[in-house]
py3Dmol code that shows the C-alpha trace and the ligand (Angstrom):
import py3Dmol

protein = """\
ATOM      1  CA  UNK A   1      57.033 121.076  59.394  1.00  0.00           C
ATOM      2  CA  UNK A   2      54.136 121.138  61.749  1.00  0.00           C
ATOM      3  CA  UNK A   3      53.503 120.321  65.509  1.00  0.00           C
ATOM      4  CA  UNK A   4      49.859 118.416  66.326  1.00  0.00           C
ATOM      5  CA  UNK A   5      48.583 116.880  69.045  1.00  0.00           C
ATOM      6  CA  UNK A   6      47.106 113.875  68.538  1.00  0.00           C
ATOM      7  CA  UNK A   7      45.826 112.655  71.813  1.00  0.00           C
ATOM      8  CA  UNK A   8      46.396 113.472  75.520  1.00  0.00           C
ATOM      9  CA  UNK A   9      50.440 112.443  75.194  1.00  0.00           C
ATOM     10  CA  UNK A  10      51.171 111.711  71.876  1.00  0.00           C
ATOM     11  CA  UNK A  11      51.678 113.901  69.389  1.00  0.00           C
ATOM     12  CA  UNK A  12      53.340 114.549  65.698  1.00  0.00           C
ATOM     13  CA  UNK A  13      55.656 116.444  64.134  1.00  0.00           C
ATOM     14  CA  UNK A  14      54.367 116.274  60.332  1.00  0.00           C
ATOM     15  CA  UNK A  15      55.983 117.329  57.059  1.00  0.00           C
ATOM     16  CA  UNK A  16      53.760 118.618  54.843  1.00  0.00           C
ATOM     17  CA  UNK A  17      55.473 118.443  51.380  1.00  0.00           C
ATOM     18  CA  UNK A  18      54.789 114.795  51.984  1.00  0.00           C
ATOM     19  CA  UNK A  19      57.257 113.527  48.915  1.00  0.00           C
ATOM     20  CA  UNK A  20      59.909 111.227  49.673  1.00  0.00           C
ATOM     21  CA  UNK A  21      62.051 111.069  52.651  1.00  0.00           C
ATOM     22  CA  UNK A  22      59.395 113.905  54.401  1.00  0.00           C
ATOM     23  CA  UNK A  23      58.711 111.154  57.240  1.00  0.00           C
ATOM     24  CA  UNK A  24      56.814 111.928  59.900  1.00  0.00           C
ATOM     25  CA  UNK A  25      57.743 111.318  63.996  1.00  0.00           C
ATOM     26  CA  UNK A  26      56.133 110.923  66.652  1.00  0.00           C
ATOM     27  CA  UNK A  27      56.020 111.766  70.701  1.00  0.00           C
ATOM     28  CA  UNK A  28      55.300 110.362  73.456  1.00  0.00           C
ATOM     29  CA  UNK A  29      55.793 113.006  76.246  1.00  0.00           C
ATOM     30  CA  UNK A  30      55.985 110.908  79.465  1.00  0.00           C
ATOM     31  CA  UNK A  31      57.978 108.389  81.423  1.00  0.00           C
ATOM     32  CA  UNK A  32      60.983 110.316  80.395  1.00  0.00           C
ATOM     33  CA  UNK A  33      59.579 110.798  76.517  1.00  0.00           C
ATOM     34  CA  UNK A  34      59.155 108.816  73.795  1.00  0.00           C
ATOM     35  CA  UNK A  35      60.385 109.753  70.070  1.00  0.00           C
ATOM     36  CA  UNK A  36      59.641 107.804  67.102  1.00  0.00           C
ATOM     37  CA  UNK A  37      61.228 108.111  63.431  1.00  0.00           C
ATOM     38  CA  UNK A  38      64.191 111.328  63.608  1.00  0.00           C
ATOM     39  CA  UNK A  39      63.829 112.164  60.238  1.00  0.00           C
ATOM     40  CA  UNK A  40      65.641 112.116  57.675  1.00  0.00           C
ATOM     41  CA  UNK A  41      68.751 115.090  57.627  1.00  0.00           C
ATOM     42  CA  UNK A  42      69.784 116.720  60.700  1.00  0.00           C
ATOM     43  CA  UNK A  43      68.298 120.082  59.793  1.00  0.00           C
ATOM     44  CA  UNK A  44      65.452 118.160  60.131  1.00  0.00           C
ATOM     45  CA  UNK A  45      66.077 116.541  62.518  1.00  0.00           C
ATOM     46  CA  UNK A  46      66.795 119.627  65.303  1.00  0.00           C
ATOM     47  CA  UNK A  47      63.332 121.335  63.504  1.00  0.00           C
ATOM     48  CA  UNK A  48      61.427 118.163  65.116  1.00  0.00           C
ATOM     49  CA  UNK A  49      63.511 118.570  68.336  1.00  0.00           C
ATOM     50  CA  UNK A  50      62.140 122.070  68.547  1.00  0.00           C
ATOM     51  CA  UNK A  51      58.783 121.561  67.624  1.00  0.00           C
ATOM     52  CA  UNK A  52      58.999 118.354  70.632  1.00  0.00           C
ATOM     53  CA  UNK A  53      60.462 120.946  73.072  1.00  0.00           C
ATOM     54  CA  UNK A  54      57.422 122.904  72.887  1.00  0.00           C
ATOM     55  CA  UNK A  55      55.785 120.412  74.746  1.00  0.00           C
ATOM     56  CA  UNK A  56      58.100 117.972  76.409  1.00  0.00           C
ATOM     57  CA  UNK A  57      61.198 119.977  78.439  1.00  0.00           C
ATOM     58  CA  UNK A  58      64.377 118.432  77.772  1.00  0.00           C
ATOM     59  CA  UNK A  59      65.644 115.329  75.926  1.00  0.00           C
ATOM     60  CA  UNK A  60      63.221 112.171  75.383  1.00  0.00           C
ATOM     61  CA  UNK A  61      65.010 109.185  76.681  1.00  0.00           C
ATOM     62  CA  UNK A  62      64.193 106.955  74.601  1.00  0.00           C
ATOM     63  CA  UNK A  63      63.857 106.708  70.369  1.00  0.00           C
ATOM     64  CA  UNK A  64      62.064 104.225  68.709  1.00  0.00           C
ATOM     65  CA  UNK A  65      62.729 103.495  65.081  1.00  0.00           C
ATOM     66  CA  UNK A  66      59.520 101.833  62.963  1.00  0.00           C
ATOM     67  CA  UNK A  67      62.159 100.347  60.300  1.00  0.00           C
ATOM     68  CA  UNK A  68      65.630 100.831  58.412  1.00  0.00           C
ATOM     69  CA  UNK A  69      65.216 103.768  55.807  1.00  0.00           C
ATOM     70  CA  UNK A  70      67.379 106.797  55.804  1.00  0.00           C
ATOM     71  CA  UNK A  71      64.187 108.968  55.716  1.00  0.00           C
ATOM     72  CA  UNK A  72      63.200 107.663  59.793  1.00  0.00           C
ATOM     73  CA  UNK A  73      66.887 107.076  61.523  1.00  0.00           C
ATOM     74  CA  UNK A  74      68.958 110.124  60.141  1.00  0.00           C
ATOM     75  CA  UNK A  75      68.564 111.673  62.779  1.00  0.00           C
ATOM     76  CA  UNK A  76      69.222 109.275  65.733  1.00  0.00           C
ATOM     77  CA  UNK A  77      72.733 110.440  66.513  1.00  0.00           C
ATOM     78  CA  UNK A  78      71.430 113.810  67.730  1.00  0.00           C
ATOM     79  CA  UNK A  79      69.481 111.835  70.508  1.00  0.00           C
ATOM     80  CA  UNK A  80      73.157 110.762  72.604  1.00  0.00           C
ATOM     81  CA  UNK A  81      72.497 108.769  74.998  1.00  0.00           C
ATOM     82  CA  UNK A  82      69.154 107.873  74.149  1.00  0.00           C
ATOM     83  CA  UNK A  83      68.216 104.280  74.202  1.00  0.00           C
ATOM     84  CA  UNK A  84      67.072 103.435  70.375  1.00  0.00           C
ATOM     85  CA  UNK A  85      65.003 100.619  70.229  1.00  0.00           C
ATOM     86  CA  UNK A  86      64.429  98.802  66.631  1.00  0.00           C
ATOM     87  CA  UNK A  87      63.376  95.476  65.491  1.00  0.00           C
ATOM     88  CA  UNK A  88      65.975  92.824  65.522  1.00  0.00           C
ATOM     89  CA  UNK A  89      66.780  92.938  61.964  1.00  0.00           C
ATOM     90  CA  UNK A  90      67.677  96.689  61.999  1.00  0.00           C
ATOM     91  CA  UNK A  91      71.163  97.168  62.929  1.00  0.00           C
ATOM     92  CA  UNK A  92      72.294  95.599  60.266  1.00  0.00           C
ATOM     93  CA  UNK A  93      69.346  96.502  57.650  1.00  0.00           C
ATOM     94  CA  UNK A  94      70.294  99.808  58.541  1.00  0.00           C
ATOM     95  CA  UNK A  95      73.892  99.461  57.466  1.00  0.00           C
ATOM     96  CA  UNK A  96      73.014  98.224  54.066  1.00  0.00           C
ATOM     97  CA  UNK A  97      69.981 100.436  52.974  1.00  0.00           C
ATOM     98  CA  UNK A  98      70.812 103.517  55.091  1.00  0.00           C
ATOM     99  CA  UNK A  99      74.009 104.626  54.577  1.00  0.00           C
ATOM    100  CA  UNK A 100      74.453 108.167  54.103  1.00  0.00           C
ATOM    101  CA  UNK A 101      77.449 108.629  52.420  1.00  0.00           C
ATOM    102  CA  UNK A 102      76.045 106.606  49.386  1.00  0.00           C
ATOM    103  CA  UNK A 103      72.952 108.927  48.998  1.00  0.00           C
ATOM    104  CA  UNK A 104      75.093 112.138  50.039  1.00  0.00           C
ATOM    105  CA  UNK A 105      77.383 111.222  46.957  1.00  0.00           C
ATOM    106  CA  UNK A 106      74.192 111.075  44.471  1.00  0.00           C
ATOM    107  CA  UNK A 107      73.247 114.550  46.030  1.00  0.00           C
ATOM    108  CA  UNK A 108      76.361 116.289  45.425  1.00  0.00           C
ATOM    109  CA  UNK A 109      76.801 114.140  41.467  1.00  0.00           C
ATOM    110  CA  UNK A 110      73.734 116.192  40.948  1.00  0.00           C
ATOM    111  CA  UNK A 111      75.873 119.750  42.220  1.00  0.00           C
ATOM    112  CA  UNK A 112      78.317 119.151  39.701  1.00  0.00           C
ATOM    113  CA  UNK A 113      77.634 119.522  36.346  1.00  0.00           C
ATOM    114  CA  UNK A 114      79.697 116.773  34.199  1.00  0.00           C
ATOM    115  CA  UNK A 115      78.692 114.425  36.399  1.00  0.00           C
ATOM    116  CA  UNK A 116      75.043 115.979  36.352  1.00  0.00           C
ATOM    117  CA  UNK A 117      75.531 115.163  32.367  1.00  0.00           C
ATOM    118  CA  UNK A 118      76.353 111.654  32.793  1.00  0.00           C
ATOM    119  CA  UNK A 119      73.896 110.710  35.170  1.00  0.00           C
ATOM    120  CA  UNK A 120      71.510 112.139  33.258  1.00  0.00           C
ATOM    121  CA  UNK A 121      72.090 110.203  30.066  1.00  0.00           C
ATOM    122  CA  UNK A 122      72.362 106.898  32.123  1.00  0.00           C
ATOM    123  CA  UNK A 123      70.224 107.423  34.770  1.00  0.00           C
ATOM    124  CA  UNK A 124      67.719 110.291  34.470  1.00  0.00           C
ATOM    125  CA  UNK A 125      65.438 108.933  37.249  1.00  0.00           C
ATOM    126  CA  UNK A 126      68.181 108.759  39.605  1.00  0.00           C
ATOM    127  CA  UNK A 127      68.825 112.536  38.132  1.00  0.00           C
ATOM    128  CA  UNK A 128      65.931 113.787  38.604  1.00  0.00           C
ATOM    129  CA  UNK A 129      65.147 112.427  42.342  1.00  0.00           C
ATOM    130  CA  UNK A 130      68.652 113.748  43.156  1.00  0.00           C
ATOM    131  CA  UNK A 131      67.372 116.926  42.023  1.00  0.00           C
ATOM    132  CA  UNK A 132      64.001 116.784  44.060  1.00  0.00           C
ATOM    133  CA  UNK A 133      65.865 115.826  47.431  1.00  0.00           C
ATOM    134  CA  UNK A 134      68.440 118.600  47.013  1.00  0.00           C
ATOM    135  CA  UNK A 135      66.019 120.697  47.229  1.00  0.00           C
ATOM    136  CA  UNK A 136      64.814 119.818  50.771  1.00  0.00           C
ATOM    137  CA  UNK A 137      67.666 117.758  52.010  1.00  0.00           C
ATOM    138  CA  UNK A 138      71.550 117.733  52.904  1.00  0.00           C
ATOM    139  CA  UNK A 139      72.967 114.861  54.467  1.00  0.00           C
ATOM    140  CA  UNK A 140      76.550 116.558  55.198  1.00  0.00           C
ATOM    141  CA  UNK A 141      77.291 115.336  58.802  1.00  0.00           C
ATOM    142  CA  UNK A 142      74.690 112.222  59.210  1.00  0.00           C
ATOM    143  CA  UNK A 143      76.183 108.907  60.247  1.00  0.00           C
ATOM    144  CA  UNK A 144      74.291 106.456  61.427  1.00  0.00           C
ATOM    145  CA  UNK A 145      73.586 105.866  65.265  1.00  0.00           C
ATOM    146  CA  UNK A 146      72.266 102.048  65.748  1.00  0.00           C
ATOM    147  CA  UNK A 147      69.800 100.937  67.907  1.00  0.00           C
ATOM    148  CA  UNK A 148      71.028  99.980  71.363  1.00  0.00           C
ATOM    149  CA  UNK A 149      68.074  98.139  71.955  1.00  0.00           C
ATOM    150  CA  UNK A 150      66.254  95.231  69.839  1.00  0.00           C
ATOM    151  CA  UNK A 151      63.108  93.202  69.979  1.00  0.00           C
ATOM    152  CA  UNK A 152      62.001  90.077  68.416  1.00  0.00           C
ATOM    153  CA  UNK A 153      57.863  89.820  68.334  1.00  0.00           C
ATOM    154  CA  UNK A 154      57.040  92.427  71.106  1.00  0.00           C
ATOM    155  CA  UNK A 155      58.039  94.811  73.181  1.00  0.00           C
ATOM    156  CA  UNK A 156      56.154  96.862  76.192  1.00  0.00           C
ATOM    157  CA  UNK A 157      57.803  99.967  77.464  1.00  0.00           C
ATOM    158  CA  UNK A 158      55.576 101.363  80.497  1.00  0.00           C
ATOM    159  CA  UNK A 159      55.752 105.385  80.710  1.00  0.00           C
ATOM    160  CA  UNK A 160      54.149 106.474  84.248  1.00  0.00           C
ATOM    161  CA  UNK A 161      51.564 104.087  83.814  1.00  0.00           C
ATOM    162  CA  UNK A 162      50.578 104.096  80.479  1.00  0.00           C
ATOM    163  CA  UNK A 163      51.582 101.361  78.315  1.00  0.00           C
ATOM    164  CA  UNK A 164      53.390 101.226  74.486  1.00  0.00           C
ATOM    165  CA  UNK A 165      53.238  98.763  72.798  1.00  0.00           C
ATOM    166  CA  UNK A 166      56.193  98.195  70.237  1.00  0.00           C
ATOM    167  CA  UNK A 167      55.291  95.474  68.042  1.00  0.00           C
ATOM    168  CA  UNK A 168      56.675  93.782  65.129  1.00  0.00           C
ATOM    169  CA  UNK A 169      54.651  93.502  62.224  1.00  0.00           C
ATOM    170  CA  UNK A 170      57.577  92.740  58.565  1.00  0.00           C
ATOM    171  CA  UNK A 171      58.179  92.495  56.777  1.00  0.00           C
ATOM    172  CA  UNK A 172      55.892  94.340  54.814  1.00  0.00           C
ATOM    173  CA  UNK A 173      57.248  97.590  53.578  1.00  0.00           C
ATOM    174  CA  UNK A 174      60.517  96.922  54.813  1.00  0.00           C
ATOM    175  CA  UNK A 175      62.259  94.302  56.808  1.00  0.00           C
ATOM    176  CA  UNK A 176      61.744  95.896  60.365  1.00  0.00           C
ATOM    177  CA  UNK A 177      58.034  97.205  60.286  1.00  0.00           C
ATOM    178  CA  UNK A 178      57.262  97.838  63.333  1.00  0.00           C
ATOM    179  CA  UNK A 179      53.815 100.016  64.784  1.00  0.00           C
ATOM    180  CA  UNK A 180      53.823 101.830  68.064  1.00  0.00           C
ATOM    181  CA  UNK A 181      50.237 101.417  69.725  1.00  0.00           C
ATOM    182  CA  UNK A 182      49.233 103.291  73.092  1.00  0.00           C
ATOM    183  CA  UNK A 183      46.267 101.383  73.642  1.00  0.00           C
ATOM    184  CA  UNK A 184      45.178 104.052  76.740  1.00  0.00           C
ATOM    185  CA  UNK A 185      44.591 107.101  74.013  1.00  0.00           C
ATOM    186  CA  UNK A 186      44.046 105.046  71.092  1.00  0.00           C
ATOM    187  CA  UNK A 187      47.065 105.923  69.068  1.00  0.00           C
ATOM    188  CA  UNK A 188      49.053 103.943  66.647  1.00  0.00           C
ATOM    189  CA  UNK A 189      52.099 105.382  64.818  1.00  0.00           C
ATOM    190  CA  UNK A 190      51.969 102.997  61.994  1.00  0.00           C
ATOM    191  CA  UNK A 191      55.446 103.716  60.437  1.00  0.00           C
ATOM    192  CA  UNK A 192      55.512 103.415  56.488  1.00  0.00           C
ATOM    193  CA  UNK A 193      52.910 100.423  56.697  1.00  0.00           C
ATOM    194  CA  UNK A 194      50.511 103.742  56.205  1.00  0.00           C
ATOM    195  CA  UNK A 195      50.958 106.309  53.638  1.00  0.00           C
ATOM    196  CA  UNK A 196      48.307 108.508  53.139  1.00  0.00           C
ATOM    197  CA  UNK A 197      47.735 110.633  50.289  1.00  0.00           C
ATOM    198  CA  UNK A 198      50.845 109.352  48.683  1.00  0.00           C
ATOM    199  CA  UNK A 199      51.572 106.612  47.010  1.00  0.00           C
ATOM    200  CA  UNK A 200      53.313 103.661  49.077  1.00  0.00           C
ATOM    201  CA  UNK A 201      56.835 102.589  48.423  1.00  0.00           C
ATOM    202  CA  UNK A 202      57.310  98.960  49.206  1.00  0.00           C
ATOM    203  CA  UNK A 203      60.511  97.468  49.311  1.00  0.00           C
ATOM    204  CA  UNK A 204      61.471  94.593  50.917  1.00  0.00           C
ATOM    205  CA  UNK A 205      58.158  92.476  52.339  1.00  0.00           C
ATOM    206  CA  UNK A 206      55.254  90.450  50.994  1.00  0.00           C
ATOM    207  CA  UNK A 207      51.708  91.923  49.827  1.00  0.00           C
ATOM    208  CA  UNK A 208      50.261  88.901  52.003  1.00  0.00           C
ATOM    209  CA  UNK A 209      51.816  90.546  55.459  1.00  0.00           C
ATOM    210  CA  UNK A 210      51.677  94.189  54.622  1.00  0.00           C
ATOM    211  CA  UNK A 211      47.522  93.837  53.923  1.00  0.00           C
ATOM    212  CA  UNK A 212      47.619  91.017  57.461  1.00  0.00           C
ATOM    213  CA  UNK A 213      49.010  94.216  58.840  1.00  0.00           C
ATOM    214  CA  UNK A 214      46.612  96.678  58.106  1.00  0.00           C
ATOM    215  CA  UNK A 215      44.170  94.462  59.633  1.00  0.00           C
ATOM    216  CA  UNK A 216      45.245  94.374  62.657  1.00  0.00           C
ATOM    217  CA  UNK A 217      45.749  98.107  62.716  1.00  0.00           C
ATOM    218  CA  UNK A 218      41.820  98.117  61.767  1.00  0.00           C
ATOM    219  CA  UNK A 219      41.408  95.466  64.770  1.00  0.00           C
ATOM    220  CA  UNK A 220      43.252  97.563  67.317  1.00  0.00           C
ATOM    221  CA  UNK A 221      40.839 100.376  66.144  1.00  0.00           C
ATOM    222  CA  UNK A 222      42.761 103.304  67.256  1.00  0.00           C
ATOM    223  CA  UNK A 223      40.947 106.877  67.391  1.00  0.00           C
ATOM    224  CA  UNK A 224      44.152 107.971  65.395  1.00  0.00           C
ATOM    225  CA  UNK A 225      46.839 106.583  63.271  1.00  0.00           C
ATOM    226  CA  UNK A 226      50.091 108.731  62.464  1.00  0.00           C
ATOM    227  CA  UNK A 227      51.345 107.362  59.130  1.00  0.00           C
ATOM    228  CA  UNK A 228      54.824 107.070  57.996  1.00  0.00           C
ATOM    229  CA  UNK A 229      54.025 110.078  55.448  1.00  0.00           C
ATOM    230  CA  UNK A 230      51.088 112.344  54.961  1.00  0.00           C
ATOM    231  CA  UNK A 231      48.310 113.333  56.951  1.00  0.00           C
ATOM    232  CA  UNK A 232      47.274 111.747  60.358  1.00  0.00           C
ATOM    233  CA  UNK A 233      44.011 109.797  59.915  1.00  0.00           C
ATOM    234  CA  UNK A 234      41.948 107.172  61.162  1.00  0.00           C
ATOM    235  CA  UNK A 235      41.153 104.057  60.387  1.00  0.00           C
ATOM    236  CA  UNK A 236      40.054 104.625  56.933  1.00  0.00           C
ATOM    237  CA  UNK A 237      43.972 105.112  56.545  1.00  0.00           C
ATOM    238  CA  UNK A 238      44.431 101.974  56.746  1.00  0.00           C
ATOM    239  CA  UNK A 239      41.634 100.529  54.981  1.00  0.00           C
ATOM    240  CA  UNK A 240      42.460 102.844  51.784  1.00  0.00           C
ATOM    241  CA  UNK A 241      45.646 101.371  52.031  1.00  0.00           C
ATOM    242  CA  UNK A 242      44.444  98.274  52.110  1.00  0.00           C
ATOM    243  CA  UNK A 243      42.135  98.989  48.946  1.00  0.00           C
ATOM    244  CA  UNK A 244      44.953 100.318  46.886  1.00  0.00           C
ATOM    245  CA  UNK A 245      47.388  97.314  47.553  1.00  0.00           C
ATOM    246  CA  UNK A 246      44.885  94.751  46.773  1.00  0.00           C
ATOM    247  CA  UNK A 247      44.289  96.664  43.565  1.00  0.00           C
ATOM    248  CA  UNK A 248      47.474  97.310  42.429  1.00  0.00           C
ATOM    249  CA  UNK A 249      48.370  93.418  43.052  1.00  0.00           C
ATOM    250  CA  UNK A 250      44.946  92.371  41.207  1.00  0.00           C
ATOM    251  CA  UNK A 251      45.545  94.695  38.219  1.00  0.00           C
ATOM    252  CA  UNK A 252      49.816  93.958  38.092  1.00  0.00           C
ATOM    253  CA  UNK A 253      48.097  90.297  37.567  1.00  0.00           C
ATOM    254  CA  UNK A 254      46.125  91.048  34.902  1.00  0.00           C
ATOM    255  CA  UNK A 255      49.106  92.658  33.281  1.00  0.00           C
ATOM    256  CA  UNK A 256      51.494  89.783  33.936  1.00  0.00           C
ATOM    257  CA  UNK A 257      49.420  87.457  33.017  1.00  0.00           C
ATOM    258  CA  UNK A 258      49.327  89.236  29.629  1.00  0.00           C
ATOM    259  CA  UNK A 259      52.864  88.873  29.154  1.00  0.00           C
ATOM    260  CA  UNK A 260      53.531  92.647  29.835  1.00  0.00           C
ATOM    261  CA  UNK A 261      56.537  93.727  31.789  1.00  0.00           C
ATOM    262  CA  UNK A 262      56.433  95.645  35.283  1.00  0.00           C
ATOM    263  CA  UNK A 263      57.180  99.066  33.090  1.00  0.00           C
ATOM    264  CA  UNK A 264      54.483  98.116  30.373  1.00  0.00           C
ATOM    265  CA  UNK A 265      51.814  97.354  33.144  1.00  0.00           C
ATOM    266  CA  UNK A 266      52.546 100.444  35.629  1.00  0.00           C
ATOM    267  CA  UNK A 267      52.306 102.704  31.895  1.00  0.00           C
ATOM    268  CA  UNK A 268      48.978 101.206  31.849  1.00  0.00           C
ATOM    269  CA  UNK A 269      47.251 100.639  35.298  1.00  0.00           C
ATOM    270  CA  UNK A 270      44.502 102.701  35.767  1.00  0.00           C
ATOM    271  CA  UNK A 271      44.905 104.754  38.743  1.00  0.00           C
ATOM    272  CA  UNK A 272      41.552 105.967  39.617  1.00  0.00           C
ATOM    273  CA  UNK A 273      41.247 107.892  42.373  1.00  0.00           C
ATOM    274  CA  UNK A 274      44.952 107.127  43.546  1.00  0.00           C
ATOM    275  CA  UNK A 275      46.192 109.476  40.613  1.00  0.00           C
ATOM    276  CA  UNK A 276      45.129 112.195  43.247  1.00  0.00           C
ATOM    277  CA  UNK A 277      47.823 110.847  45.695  1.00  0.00           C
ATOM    278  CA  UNK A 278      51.237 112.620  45.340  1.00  0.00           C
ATOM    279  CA  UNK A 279      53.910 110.673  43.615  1.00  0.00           C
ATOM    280  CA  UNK A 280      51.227 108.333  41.366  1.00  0.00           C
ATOM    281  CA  UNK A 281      54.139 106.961  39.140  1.00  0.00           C
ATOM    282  CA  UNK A 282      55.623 105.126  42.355  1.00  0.00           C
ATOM    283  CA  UNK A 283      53.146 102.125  41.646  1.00  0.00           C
ATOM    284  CA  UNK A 284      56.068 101.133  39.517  1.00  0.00           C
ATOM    285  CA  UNK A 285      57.601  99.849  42.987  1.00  0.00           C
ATOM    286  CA  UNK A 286      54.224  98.150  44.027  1.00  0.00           C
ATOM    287  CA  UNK A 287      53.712  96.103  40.293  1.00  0.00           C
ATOM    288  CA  UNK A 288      57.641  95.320  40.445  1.00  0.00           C
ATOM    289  CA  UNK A 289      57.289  93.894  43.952  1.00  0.00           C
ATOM    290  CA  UNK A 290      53.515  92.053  42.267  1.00  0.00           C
ATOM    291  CA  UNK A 291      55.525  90.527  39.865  1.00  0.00           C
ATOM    292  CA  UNK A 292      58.643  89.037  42.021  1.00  0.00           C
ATOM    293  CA  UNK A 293      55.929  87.553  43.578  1.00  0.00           C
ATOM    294  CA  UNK A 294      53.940  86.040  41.109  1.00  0.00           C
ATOM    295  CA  UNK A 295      57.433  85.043  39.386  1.00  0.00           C
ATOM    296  CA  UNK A 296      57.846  83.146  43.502  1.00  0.00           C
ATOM    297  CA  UNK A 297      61.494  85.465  43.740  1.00  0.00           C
ATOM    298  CA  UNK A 298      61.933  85.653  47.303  1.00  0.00           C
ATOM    299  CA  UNK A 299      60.520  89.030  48.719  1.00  0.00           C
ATOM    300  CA  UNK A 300      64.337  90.390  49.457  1.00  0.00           C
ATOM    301  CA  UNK A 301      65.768  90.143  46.265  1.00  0.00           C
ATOM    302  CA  UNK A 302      67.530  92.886  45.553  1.00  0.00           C
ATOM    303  CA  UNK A 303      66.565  95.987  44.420  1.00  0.00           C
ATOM    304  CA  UNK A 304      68.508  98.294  41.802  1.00  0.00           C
ATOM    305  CA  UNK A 305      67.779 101.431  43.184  1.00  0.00           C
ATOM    306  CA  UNK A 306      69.071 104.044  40.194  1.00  0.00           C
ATOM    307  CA  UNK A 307      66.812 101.082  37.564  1.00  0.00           C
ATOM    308  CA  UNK A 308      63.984 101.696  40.129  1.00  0.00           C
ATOM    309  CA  UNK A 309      64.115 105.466  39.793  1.00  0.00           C
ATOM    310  CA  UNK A 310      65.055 105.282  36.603  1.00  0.00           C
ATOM    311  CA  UNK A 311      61.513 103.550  35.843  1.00  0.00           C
ATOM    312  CA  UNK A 312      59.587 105.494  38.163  1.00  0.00           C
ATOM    313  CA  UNK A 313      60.854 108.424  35.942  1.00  0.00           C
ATOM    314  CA  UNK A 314      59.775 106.323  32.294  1.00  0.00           C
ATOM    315  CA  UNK A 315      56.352 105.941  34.349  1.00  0.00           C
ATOM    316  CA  UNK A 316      55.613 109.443  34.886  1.00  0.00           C
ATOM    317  CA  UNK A 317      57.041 110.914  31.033  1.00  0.00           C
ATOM    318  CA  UNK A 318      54.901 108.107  29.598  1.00  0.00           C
ATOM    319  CA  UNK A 319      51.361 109.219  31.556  1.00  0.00           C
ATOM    320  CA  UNK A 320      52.567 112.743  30.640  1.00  0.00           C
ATOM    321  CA  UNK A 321      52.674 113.986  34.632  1.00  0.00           C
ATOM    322  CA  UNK A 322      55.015 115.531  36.490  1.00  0.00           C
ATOM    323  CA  UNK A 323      57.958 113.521  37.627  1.00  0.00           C
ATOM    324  CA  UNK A 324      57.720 113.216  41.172  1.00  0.00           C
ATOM    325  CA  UNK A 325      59.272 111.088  43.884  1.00  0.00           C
TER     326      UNK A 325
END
"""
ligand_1 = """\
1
ZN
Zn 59.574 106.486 54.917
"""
view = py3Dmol.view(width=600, height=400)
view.addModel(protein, "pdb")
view.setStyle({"model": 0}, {"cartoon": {"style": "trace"}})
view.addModel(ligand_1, "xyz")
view.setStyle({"model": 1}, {"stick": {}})
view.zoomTo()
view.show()
């Protein structure tokens, strides 16, 4: 994990492994200091406390979480007495896609080895991201801490003078997407709207509202943008983004229209330059979300996530690269 300033206040704490659930936060060190996403394990969590403390004594009073997943509110409970702020829709997104004792059980199946055995005969996706995030990740002592405070389009917190704005944006990637703009030193913390140099996860959102989204990132035309995962960038963050969702929708078309399933297309899709990004066999999760659409299944239908891993896994064996989450 890595400390960098970003502007005159603002700042990031990234992780540079940059596979899944290595989120990156953010700081805002005035008006009583600003974090946003706590990671996703509480290791991790105090490691972006320190790295904070370096520059902001004490602390920040207040947490802002961009959306539900595990990998940006695990480590909210170590902020006590914090106000968290959150979309609306969090609270209780957060309860059913964030609970830790479901993903600390796959990580300690994958400890043991009968059960290792089993799940990897049924499930060897599920397996082998077990494997990955056992690696990096423990999630013995996590429980979730809710947000205390929640917004409906907007929300402007004013630190000494200079002005956040918190504003709703799902849902795109998730239910909650929210960005964090500080129009004064042209920053935007983008939350997982932006990956960048790995390929996005989408969940729970429509392709129509995640790309309306990136526009208006483009339109507030920030000097920086800290994604969700990877790098910080500019702009062209968000327009590569923008590129690759358009393409992977156009070409999961082509696919379905074909007749080919979700697996048979993401097997197929030529990934261009996006074969470069870490974790290329995710797509699967952008052509499955193409074709609920195209099929008109309502954008939270639920999501089998062991099947989902499962075919992420198929994905990778079939192009012959490394399976990666
Ligand atoms: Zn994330």
């Amino acid at each position: 994990m890595k400390l960098q300033q970003v502007s005159e206040s603002c700042f990031a704490v990234l992780n540079e492994k940059n596979r899944v659930c290595d989120a990156n936060s953010g700081l805002i060190n005035r008006g009583g200091g600003v974090v946003v996403d706590t990671q996703s394990d509480l290791y991790h969590a105090r490691r972006m406390i320190e790295l904070f403390g370096k520059v902001w004594p004490g602390m920040p009073k207040r947490v802002i979480n961009t959306h539900e997943d595990g990998d940006h509110v695990w480590g909210n409970q170590l902020f006590e007495g914090a106000e968290i702020i959150a979309h609306r829709t969090v609270p209780d997104r957060m309860k059913q896609v964030a609970d830790p004792s479901e993903t600390q059980k796959l990580l300690k199946g994958a400890d043991r080895l009968l059960s290792r055995l089993v799940l990897g005969a049924t499930h060897p996706g599920a397996l082998a991201i077990a494997k990955q995030l056992r690696q990096d990740y423990d999630l013995d002592g996590v429980e979730l801490a809710l947000p205390t405070t929640v917004f409906d389009e907007r929300h402007v917190l004013d630190l000494d003078g200079t002005e956040v704005h918190v504003i709703y944006v799902g849902p795109c990637h998730q239910v909650g997407d929210t960005i964090v703009h500080v129009p004064k030193e042209g920053v935007v913390f983008a939350g997982d709207v932006i990956f960048r140099e790995c390929t996005p996860m989408g969940w729970t959102g429509t392709y129509e509202k995640w790309l309306r989204t990136l526009d208006l990132i483009v339109w507030l035309d920030p000097e920086v943008i800290v994604p969700g995962h990877g790098p910080v960038c500019g702009i062209e963050g968000a327009m590569e983004m923008k590129a690759y969702l358009e393409y992977v929708r156009d070409e999961s078309r082509r696919f379905f229209e074909q007749s080919l399933t979700a697996l048979e297309a993401s097997k197929r899709i030529d990934l261009g330059p996006y074969g470069a990004w870490r974790g290329p066999a995710r797509l699967y999760l952008n052509v499955e979300r193409a074709y609920r659409e195209f099929r008109s299944e309502p954008p939270d239908a639920h999501w089998d996530a062991a099947k989902s891993f499962d075919a992420i896994y198929e994905v990778a064996k079939a192009r012959g690269i490394e399976v990666e989450f």
